[in-house]
N, C-alpha and C positions, 0 to 999 in steps of 0.2 A: 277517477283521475283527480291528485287534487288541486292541479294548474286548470280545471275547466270551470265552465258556468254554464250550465246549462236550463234552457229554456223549454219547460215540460208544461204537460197536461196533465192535471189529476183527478180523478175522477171522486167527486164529494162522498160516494157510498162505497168507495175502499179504505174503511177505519185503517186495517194493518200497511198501509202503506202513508199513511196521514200522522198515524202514531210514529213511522220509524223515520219522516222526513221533519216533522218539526218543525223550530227553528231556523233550519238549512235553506227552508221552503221562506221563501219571498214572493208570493202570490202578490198579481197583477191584473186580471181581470178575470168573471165570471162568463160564462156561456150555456145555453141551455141551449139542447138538442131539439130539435124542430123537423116535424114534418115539411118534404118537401113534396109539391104533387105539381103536375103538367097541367095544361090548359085541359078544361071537358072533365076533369076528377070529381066526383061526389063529394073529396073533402074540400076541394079551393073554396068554398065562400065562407068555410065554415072559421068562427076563431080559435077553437080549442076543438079536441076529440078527446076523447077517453081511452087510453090505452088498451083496453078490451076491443074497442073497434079495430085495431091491426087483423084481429085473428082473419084468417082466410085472404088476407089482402096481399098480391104480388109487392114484393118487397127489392128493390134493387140498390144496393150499396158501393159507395168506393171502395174496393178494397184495400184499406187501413186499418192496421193494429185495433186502435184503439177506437175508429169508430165503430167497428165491428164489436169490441167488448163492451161499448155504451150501449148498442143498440139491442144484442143478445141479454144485456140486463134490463132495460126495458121491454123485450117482448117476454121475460120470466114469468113464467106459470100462465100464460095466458095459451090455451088447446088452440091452435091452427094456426099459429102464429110464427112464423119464422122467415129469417133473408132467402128470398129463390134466384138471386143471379146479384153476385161481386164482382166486381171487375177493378180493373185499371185502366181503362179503354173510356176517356171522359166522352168518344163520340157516341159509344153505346151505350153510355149510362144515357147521357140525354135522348138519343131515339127510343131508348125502354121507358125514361119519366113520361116523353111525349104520346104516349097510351094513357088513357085516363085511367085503366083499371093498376096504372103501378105507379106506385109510391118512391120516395128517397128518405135520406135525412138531412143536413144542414146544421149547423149550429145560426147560433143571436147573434154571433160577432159579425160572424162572415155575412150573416145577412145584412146586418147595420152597414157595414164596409162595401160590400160589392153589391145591395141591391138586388133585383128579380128579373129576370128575362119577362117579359112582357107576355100573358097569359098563364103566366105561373105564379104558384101561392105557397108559401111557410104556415103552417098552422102548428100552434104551441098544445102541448099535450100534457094533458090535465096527469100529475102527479111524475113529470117525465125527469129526464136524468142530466144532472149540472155537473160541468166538472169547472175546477179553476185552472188556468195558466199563467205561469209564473217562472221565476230563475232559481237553480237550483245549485247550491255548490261555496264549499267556504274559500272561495275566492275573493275577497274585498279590496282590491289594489284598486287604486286610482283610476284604472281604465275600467277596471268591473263596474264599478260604483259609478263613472259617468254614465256609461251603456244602460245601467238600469233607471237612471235619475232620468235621460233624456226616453228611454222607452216609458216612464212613468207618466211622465208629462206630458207626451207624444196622447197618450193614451187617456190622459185627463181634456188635453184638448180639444182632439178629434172625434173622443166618445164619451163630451160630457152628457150630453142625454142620455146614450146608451146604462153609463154609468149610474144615474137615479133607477134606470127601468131593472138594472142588475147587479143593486149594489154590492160591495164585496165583503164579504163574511168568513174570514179564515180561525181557526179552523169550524167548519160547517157544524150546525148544531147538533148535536147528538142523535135527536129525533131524524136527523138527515142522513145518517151516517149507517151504512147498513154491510155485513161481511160480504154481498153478493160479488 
C-alpha cells in the first residue's frame, strides 16, 4: 500500500529480504533473542549458554510468526533441539516456563521495558539471532515523519542505555548476514 508506514521486524540473517527493503527500511532499534527460564532452571544463574545446550531441552513458545522463524533459525542444525509446545494462551506459557526443565524466548527490548517476574532469568546466547525494528514504507508527509521523529527520540530517551548495550548497525555486516 503506498499511503501506509509500516512498522516491521527484520531479521539481520535474511540478506534477500534486507537487499529488497533498502532504503525504504528506516531502522530504529536492535533486539537480541534471549533466553527466557522460570525459577529452579539450570540456566537462570547462568549469563550466556551456547546454543548447542538447547538440544534436548523442553522448549515453549508464543506463538508468533516471527518469533517462531528466529527461534527455528537458532535451534538450525543442532540434533534434539526443537520448540515442543506454542501457544497463544500467555497463562500456559507461563505455568510451562514455571517448570524448571522448560525454557521460552524473549527478546533485549522487551526485557529492558518490562523487566522480569521475580525468580525468573534472560540469559543471552552465545552466537544467537538479532533482528532490527523499524518503519517501512515511502510515505514521507508530515504526519509520517513527525510519528517516526517522536518514536525516535522516544526511543533515544527511554533506552539510552539500552541503545550503547545494542547499538544500531543497519544494514548488518556481511559476516552477520546469512540466507537461513
Amino acid at each position: 500500500d503506498p499511503e501506509a508506514l509500516y512498522l516491521v521486524d527484520v531479521p539481520t540473517f535474511t540478506n534477500a529480504i534486507i537487499g529488497r527493503i533498502g532504503p525504504a527500511f528506516d531502522p530504529l532499534v536492535v533486539s537480541e533473542l534471549m533466553l527466557y527460564c522460570g525459577p529452579g532452571s539450570p540456566f537462570s544463574e547462568r549469563r550466556q549458554i551456547a546454543r548447542s545446550e538447547l538440544a534436548g531441552v523442553r522448549i515453549a513458545c508464543y506463538n508468533e510468526a516471527l518469533l517462531i522463524r528466529l527461534v527455528r533459525h537458532l535451534l538450525k542444525g543442532i540434533e534434539g533441539a526443537d520448540i515442543s509446545t506454542s501457544t497463544s494462551n500467555l497463562e500456559l506459557l507461563g505455568r510451562l516456563i514455571d517448570d524448571p526443565r522448560t525454557v521460552s524466548f524473549t527478546d533485549s527490548l522487551s526485557l529492558f521495558l518490562n523487566g522480569l517476574p521475580e525468580g525468573h532469568a534472560c540469559v543471552s546466547i552465545e552466537d544467537g539471532v538479532r533482528f532490527v525494528t523499524g518503519v517501512l514504507g515511502p510515505v514521507r508527509d508530515p504526519a509520517a515523519e513527525r510519528f517516526v521523529s517522536f518514536f525516535r527520540r522516544y526511543l533515544e530517551t527511554v533506552c539510552a542505555d539500552y541503545g550503547k548495550r545494542f547499538p544500531l548497525a543497519w544494514p548488518p555486516a556481511p559476516e552477520a548476514v546469512d540466507a537461513g
